[in-house]
LOZADREN-115137 format. One record per residue (C-alpha): residue number from 1; chain; x, y, z; residue in three letters. Coordinates in Angstrom, 1 decimal, padded with zeros to 4 digits. Each point is the difference from the previous one (the first is absolute). Last residue first. Layout:
<atoms>
(atom NUM,A,(X,Y,Z),ALA)
...
</atoms>
This chain:
<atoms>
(atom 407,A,(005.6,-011.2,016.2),UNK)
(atom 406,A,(001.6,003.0,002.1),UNK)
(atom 405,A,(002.1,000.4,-002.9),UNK)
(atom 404,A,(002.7,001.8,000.7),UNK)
(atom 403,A,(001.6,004.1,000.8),UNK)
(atom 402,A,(-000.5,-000.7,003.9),UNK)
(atom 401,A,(-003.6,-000.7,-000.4),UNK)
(atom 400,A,(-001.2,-000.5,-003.2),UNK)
(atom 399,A,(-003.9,-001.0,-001.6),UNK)
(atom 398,A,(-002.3,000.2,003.1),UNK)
(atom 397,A,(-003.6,000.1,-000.6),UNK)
(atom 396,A,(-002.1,002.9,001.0),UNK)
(atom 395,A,(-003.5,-001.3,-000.7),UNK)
(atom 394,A,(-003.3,002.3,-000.8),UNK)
(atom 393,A,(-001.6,-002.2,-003.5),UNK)
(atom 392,A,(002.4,002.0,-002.7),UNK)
(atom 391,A,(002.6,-000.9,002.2),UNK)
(atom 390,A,(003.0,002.8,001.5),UNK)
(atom 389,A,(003.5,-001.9,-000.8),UNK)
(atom 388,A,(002.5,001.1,002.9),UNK)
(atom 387,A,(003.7,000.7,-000.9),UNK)
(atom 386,A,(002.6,000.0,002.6),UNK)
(atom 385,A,(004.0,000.8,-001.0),UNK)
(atom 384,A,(002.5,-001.0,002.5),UNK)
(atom 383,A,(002.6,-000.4,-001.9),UNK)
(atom 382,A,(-000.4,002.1,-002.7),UNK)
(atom 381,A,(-002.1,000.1,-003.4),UNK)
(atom 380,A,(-000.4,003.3,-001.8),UNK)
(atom 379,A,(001.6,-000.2,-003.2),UNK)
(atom 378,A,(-000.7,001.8,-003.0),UNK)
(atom 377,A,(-001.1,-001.0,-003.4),UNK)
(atom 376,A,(-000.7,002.2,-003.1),UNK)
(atom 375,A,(-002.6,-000.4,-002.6),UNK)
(atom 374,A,(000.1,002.6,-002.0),UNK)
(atom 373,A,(-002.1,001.0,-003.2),UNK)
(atom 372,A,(-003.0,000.1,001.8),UNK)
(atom 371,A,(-003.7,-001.5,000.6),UNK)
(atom 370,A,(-001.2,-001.1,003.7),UNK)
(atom 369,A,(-002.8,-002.9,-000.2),UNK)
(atom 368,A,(-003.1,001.4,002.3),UNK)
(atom 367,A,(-003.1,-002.0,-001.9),UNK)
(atom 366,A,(000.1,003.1,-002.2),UNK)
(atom 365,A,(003.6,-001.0,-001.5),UNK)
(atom 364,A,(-001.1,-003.7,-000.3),UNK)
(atom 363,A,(-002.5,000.8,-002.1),UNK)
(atom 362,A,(002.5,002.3,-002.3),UNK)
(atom 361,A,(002.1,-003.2,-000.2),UNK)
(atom 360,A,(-002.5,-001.5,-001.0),UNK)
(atom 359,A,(-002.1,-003.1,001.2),UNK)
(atom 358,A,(000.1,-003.4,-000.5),UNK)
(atom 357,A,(003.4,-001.0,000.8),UNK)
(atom 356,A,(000.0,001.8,003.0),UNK)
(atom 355,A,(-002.4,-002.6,001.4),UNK)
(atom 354,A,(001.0,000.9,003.9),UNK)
(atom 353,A,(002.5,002.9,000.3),UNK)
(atom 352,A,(003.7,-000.6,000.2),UNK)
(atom 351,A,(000.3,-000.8,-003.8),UNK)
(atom 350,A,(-000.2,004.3,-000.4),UNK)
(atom 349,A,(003.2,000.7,001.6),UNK)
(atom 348,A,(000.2,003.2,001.6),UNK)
(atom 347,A,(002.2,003.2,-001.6),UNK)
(atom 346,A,(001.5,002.6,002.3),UNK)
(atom 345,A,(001.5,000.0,003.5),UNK)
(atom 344,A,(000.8,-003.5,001.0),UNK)
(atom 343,A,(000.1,-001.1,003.6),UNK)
(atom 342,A,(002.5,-002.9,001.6),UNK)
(atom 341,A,(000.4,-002.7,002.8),UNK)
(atom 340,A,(003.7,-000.7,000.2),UNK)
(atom 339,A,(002.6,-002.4,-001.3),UNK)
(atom 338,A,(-001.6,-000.3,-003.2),UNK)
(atom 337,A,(-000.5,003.7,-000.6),UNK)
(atom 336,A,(004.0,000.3,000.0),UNK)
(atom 335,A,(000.7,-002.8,-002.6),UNK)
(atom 334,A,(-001.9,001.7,-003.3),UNK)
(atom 333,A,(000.7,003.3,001.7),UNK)
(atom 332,A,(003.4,-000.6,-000.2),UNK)
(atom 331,A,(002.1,002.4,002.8),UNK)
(atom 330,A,(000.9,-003.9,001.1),UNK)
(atom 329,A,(000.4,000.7,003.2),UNK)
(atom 328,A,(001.0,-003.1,001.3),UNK)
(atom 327,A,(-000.5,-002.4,003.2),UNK)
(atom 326,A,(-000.5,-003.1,-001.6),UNK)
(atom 325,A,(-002.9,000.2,002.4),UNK)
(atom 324,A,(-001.9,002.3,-001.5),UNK)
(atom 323,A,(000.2,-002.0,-003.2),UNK)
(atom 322,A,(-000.6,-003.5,000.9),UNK)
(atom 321,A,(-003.4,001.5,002.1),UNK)
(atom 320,A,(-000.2,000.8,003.7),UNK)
(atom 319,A,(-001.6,003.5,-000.6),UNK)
(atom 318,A,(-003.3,-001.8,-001.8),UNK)
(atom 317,A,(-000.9,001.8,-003.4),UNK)
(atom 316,A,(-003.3,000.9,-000.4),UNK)
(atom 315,A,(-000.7,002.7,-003.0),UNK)
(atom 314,A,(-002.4,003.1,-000.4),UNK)
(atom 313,A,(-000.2,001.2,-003.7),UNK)
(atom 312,A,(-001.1,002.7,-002.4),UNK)
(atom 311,A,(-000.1,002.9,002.8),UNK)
(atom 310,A,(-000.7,003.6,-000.7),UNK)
(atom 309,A,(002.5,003.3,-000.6),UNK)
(atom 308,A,(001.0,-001.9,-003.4),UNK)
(atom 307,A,(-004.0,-000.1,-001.4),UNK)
(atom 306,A,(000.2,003.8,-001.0),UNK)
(atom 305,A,(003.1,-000.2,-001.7),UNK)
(atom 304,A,(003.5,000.5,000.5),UNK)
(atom 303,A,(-000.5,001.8,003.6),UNK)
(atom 302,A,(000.7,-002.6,001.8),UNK)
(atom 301,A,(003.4,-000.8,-001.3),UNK)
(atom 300,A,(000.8,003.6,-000.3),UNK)
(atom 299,A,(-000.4,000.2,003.8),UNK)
(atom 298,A,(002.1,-002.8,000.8),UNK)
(atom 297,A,(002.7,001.1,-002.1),UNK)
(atom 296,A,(000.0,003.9,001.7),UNK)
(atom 295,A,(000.5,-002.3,003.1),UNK)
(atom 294,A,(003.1,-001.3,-001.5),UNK)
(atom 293,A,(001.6,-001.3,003.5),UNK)
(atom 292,A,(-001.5,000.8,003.3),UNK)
(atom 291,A,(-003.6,-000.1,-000.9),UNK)
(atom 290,A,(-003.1,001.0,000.5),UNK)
(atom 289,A,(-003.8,000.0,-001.6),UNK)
(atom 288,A,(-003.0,001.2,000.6),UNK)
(atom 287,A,(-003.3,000.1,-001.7),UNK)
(atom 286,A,(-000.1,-003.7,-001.6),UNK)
(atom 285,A,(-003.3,-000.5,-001.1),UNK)
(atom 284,A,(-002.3,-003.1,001.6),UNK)
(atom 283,A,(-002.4,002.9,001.6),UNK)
(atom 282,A,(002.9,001.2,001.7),UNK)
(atom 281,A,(003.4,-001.7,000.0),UNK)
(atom 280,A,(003.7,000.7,001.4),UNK)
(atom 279,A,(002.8,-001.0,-001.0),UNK)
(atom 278,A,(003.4,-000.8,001.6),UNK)
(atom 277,A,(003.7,-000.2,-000.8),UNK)
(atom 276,A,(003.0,-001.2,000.7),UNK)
(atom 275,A,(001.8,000.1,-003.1),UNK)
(atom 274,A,(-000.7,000.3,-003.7),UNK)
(atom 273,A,(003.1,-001.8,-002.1),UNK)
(atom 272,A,(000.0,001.4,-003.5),UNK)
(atom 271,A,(000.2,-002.2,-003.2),UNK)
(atom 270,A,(-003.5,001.1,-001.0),UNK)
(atom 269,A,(-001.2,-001.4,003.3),UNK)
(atom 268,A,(002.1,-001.6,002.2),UNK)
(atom 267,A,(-002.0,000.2,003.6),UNK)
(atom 266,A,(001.9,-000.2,002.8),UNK)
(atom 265,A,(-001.0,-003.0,002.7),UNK)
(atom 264,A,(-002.7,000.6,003.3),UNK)
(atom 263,A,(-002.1,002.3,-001.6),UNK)
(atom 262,A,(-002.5,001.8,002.1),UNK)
(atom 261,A,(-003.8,000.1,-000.1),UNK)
(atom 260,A,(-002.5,002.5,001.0),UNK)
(atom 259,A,(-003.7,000.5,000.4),UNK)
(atom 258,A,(-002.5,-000.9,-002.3),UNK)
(atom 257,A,(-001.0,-002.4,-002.9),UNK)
(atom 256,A,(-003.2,000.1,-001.9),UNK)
(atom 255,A,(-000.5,001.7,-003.2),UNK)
(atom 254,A,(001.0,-002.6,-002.5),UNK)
(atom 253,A,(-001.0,-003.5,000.9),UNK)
(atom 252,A,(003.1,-001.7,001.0),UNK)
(atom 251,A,(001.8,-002.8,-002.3),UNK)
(atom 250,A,(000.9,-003.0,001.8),UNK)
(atom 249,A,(003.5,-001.7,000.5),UNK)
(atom 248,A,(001.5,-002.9,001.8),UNK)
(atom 247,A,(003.7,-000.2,000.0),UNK)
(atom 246,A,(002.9,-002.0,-000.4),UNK)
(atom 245,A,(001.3,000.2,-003.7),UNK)
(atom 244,A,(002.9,-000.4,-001.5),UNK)
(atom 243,A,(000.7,-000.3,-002.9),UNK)
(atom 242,A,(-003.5,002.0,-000.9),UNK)
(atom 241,A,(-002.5,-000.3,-002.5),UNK)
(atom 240,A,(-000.4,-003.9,000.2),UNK)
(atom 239,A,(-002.1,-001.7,-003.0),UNK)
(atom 238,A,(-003.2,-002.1,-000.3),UNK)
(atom 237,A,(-001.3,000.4,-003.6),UNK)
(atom 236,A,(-003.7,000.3,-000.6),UNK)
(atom 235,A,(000.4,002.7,-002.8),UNK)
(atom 234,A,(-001.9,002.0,002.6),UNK)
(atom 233,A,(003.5,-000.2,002.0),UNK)
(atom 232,A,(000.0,-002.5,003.1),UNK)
(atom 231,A,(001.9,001.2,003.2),UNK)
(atom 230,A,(003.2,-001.6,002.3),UNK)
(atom 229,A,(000.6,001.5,002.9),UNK)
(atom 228,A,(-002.5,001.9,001.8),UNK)
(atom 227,A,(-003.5,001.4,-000.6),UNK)
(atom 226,A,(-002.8,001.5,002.3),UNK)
(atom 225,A,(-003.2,001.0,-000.6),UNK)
(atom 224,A,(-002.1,002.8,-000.8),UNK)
(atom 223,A,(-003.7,-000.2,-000.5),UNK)
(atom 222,A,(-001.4,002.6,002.8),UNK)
(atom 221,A,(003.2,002.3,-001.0),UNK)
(atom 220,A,(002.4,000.2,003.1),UNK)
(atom 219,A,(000.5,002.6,002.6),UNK)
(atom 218,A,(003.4,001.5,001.3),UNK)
(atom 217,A,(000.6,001.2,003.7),UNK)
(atom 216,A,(003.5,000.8,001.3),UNK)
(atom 215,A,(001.8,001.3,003.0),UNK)
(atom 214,A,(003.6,-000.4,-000.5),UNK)
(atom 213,A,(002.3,002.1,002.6),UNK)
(atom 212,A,(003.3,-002.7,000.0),UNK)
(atom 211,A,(-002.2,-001.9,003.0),UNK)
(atom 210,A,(-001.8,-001.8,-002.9),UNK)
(atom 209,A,(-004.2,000.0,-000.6),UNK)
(atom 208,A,(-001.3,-001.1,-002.7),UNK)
(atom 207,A,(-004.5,-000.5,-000.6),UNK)
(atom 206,A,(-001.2,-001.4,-002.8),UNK)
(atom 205,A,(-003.4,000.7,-001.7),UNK)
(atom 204,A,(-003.1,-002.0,-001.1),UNK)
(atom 203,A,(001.3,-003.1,-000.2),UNK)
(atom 202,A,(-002.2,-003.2,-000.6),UNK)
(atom 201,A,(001.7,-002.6,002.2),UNK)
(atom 200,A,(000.1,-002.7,-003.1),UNK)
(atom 199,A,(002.8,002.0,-002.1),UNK)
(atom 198,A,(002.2,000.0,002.3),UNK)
(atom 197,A,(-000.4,-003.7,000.8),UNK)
(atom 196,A,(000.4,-000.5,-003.7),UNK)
(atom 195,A,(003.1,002.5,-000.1),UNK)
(atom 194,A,(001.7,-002.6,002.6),UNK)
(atom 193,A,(-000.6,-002.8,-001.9),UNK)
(atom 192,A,(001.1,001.2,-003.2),UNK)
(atom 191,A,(003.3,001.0,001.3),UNK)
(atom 190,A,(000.8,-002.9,001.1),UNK)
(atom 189,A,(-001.0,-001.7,-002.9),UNK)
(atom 188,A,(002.7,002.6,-002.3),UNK)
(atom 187,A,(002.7,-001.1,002.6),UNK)
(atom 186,A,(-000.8,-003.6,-000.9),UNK)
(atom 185,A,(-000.1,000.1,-003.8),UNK)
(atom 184,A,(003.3,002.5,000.7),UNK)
(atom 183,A,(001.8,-002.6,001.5),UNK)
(atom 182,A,(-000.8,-002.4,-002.8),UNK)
(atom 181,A,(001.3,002.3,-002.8),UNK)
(atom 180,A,(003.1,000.7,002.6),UNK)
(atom 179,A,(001.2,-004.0,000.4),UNK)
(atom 178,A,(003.6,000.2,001.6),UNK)
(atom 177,A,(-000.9,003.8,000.7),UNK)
(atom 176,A,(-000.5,003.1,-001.6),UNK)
(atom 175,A,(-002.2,001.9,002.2),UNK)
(atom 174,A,(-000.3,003.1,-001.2),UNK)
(atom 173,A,(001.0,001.7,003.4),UNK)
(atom 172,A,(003.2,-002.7,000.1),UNK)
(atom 171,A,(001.2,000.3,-003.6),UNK)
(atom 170,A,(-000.6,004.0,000.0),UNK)
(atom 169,A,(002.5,-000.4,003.3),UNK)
(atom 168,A,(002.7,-002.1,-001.5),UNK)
(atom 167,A,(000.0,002.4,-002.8),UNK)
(atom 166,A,(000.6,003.2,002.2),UNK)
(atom 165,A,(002.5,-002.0,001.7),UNK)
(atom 164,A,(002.3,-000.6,-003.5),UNK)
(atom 163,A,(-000.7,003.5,-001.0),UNK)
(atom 162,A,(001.5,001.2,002.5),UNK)
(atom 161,A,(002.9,-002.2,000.0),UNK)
(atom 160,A,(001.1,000.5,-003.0),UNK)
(atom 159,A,(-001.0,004.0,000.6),UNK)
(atom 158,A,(002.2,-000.6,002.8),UNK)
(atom 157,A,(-001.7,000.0,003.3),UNK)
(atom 156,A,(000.0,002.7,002.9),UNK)
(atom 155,A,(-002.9,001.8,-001.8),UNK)
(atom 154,A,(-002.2,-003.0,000.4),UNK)
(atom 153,A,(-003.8,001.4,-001.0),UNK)
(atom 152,A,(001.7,002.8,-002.1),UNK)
(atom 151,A,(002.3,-001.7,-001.8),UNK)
(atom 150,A,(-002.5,-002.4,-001.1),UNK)
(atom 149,A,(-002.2,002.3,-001.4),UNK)
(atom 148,A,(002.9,002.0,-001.8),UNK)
(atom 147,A,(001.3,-003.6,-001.5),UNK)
(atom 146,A,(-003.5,-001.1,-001.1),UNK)
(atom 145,A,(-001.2,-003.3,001.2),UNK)
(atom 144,A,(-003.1,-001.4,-001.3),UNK)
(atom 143,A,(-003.8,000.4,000.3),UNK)
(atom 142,A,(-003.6,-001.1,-000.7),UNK)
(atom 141,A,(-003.1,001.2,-001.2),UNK)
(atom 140,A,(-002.2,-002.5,-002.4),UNK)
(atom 139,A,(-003.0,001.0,-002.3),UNK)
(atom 138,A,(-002.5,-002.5,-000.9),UNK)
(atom 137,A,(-002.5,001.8,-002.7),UNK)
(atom 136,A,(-004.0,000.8,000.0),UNK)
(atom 135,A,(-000.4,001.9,003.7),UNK)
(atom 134,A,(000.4,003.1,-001.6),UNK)
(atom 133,A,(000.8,000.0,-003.6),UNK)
(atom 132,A,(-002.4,002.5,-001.1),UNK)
(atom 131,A,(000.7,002.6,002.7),UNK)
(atom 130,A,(003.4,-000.1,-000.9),UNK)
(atom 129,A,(-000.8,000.9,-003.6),UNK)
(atom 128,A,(-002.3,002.8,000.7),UNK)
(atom 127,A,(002.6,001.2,003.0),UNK)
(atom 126,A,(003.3,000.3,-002.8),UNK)
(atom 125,A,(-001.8,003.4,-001.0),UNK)
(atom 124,A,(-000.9,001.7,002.3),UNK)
(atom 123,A,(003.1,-001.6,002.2),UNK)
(atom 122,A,(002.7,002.5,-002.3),UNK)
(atom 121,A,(-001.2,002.8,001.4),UNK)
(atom 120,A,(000.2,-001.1,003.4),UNK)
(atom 119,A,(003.4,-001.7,-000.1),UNK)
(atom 118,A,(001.5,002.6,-002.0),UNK)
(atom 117,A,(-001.6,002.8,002.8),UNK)
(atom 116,A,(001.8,-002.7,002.9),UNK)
(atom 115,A,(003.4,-000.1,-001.7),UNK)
(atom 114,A,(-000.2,003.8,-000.6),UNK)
(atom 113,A,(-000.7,000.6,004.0),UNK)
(atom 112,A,(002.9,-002.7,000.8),UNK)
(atom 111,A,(002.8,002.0,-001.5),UNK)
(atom 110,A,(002.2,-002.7,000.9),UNK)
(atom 109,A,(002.9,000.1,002.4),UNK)
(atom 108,A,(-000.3,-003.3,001.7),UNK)
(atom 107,A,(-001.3,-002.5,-002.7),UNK)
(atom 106,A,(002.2,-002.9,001.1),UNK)
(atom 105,A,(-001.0,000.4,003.7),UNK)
(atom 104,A,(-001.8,-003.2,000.0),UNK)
(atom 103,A,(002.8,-001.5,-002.5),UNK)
(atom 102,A,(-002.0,-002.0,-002.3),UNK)
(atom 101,A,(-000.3,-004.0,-000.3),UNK)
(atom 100,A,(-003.5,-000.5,-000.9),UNK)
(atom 99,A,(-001.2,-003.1,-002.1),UNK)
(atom 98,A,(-003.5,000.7,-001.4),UNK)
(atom 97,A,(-001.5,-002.6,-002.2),UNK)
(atom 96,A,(-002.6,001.0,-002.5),UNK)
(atom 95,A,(-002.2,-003.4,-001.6),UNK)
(atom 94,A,(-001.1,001.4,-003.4),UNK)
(atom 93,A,(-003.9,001.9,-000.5),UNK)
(atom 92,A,(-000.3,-001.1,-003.6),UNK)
(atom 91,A,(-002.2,003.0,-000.4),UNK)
(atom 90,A,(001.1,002.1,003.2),UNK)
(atom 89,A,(003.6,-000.4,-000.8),UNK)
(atom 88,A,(-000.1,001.0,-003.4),UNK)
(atom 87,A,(-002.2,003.0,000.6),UNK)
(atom 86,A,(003.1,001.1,002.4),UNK)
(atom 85,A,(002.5,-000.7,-002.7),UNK)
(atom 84,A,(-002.1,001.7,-002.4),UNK)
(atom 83,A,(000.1,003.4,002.6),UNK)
(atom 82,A,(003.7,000.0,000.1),UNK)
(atom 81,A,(000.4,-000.5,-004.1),UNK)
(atom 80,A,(-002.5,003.3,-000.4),UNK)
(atom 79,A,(002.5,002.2,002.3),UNK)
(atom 78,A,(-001.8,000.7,004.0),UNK)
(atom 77,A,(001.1,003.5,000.9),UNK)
(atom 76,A,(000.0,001.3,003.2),UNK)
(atom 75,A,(003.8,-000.5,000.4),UNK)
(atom 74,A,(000.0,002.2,-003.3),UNK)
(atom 73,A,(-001.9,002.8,001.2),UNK)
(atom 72,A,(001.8,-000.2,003.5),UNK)
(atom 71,A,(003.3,001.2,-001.9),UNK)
(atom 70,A,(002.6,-003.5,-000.1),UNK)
(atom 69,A,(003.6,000.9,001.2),UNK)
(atom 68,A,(-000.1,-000.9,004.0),UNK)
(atom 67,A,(-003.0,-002.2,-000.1),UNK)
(atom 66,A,(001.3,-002.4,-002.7),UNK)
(atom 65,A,(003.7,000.2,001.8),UNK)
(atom 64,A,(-001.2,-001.2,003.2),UNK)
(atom 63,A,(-001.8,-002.8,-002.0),UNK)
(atom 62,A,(002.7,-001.2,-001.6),UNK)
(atom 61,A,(002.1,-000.1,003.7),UNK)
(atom 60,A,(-003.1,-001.8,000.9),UNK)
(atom 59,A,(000.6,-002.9,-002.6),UNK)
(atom 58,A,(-002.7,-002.2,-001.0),UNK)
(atom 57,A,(000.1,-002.7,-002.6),UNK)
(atom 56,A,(-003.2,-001.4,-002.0),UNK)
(atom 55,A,(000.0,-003.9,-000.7),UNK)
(atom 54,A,(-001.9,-001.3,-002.6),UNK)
(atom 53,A,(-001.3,-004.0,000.4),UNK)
(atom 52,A,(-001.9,-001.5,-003.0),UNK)
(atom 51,A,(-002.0,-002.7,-000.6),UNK)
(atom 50,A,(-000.1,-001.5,003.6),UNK)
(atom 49,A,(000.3,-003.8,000.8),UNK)
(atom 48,A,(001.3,-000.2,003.5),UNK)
(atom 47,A,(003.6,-001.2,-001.3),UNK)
(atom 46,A,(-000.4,003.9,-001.9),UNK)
(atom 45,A,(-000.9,001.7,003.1),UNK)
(atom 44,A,(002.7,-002.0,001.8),UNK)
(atom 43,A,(002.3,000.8,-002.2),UNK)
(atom 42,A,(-000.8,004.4,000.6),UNK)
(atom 41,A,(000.4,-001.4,003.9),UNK)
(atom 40,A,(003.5,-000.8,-000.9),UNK)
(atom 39,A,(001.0,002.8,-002.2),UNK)
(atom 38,A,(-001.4,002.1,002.7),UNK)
(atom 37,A,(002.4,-001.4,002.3),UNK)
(atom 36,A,(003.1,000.5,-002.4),UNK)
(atom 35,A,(-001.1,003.8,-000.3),UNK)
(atom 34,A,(000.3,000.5,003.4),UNK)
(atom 33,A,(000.1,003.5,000.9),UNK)
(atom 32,A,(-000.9,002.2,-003.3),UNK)
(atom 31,A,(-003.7,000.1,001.2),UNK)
(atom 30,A,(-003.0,-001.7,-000.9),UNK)
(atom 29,A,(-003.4,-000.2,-001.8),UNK)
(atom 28,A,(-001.0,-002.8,-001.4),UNK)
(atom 27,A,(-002.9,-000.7,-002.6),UNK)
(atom 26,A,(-001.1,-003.4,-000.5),UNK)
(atom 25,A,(-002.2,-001.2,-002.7),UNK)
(atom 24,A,(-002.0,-003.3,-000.3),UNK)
(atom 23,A,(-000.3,-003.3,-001.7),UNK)
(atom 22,A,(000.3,-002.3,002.5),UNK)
(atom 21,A,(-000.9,001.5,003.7),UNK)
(atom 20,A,(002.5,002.2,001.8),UNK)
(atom 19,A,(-000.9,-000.5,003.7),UNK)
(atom 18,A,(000.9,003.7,000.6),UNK)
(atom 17,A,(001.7,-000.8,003.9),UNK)
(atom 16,A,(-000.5,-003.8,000.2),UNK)
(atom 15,A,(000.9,-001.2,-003.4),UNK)
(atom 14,A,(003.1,003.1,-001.4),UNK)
(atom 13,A,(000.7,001.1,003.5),UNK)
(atom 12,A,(000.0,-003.3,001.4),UNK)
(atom 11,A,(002.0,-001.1,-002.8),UNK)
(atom 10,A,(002.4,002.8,000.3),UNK)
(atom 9,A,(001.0,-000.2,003.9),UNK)
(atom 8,A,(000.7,-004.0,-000.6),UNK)
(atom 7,A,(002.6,000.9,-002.7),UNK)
(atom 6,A,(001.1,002.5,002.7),UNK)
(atom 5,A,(000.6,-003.1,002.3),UNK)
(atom 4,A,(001.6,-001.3,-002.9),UNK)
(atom 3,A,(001.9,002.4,-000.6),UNK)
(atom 2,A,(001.8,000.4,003.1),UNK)
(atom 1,A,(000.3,003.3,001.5),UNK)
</atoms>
């Protein structure tokens, strides 16, 4: 790939993604794929005016061996020099950029009931400090090519060559064109105009409906409301969480969703691929679940707190969208659930709720704001997906027919 398309690629990253600001930290995390790129967007950082950039490096095979050799007492451990880099981060709270490149299957093999106990044990203590960051810092998730990922979307290919497509489509979905920082201005006001007219029907609940089986009914929190694109830390800094982004999303009140949905991609969670599955809800609690890949995954996933069974996010995403119809798989989750409309077991987002600012987080909690340690998303949309928003004053207003906006 040429670098100065990539060169492109960083700065949105670094001004549109994050929008480092003079004077600030940056923390990225990464893995071992494309240490040239990171180099890039770690420049752009610095062009962008930050004081510092430190870049973390991921490696699943590391992480295979970790869970493999460590006892659960140590994984469960947090040392002294662990916990100060967490109070670090949520006193000079630093911008965090994410940029995935993992194999989806690249943890295959692991002793997935330690991981999950580590991960518990271990969130008592990082959830103080991640509770007092929230909503205060621009964070930025994005991805490259890594060779196993590649391979695996165009098996036929060449790693070369693999890795060559995989690029050209990250590029396309992120929109890195002639101009991308203008491109996104527009894509982000597109966005904001169709959550505005969301937002102005006063939901209640919303109804989906697919031939695949899904027969759905969430309800929404008197105050919520919906976000998209671009959003506005309460440093008062406009940044972009997700390269890319197409959907529309709203955090459900707690306690009310029933039926049954079914995916319509595989889930990679915890570098596993979940597949073809479906869940079913009582009460707003997942009850039920199936699947014909890692079901045993699905129902450790749900079962890692008491919030993880319940939903933290509902999100629009039309079926003709630049993803879905660049007619991958991506087995991404950060590419998948914007080609289709998606749930989230596990953690809601407490800036989707009216005046957030002003209240707590525990406020928000009693108001119907799912708490977790996971937030997980799943896809649901298909092509003929219909979704009917129930108003708070009697109306049934159309919101997709045939998996798209019927606006």
């Amino acid at each position: 790939m040429k670098k100065t398309i990539l060169k492109k690629y960083a700065k949105l990253i670094a001004t549109v993604g994050v929008n480092v600001q003079k004077g600030q930290e940056v923390f990225i995390n990464a893995d071992l794929d494309q240490p040239e790129f990171v180099y890039m967007v770690v420049e752009e950082c610095y062009r962008a005016g930050a004081k510092k950039v430190v870049v973390d490096w991921d490696y699943q095979p590391l992480a295979k061996l970790t869970y493999r050799w460590r006892t659960n007492k140590t994984l469960a451990e947090m040392a002294e020099y662990e916990e100060a880099r967490w109070k670090h981060m949520a006193d000079k709270l630093p911008c965090r950029i994410y940029l995935i490149s993992e194999d989806p299957d690249g943890l295959k093999g692991i002793n997935q009931k330690k991981m999950a106990k580590a991960a518990q044990a271990r969130y008592k203590i990082i959830k103080p400090y991640r509770e007092s960051m929230e909503n205060k810092y621009q964070w930025c998730i994005a991805a490259v090519p890594g060779a196993a990922w590649a391979k695996k979307l165009f098996p036929k290919l060449s790693k070369a060559q693999a890795i060559e497509k995989l690029w050209e489509a990250i590029l396309s979905a992120s929109r890195v064109t002639e101009d991308p920082i203008e491109a996104w201005k527009a894509h982000n006001e597109d966005l904001r105009k169709r959550c505005d007219y969301l937002n102005s029907l006063g939901i209640q609940t919303l109804e989906y409906r697919s031939s695949n089986g899904t027969d759905f009914r969430v309800g929404m929190m008197e105050l919520g409301e919906f976000k998209g694109g671009g959003d506005t830390s309460l440093q008062g800094i406009y940044f972009n969480p997700n390269i890319p982004t197409e959907e529309c999303f709203i955090s459900p009140k707690k306690g009310e969703a029933e039926g049954i949905v079914y995916s319509t991609k595989p889930l990679s969670y915890q570098g596993q691929l979940i597949e073809n599955f479906s869940i079913r809800f009582e009460g707003g609690k997942a009850v039920e679940v199936h699947a014909e890949k890692n079901e045993e995954l699905l129902k450790q996933l749900i079962s890692m707190d008491e919030g993880a069974a319940y939903l933290g996010e509902c999100a629009l995403v039309p079926y003709d969208s630049p993803i879905q119809n660049s007619g991958l798989l991506f087995y991404n989750t950060l590419f998948d659930e914007n080609a289709a409309c998606h749930l989230a077991l596990g953690k809601g987002f407490a800036d989707t709720i009216q005046g957030f600012e002003n209240r707590t987080l525990e406020e928000c909690r009693e108001m119907g704001l799912n708490e977790s340690m996971v937030h997980e998303d799943f896809m649901i949309g298909s092509e003929d997906l219909e979704i009917d928003a129930h108003t708070r004053d009697g109306r049934i207003v159309p919101i997709f027919r045939k998996g798209n906006w019927a606006f």
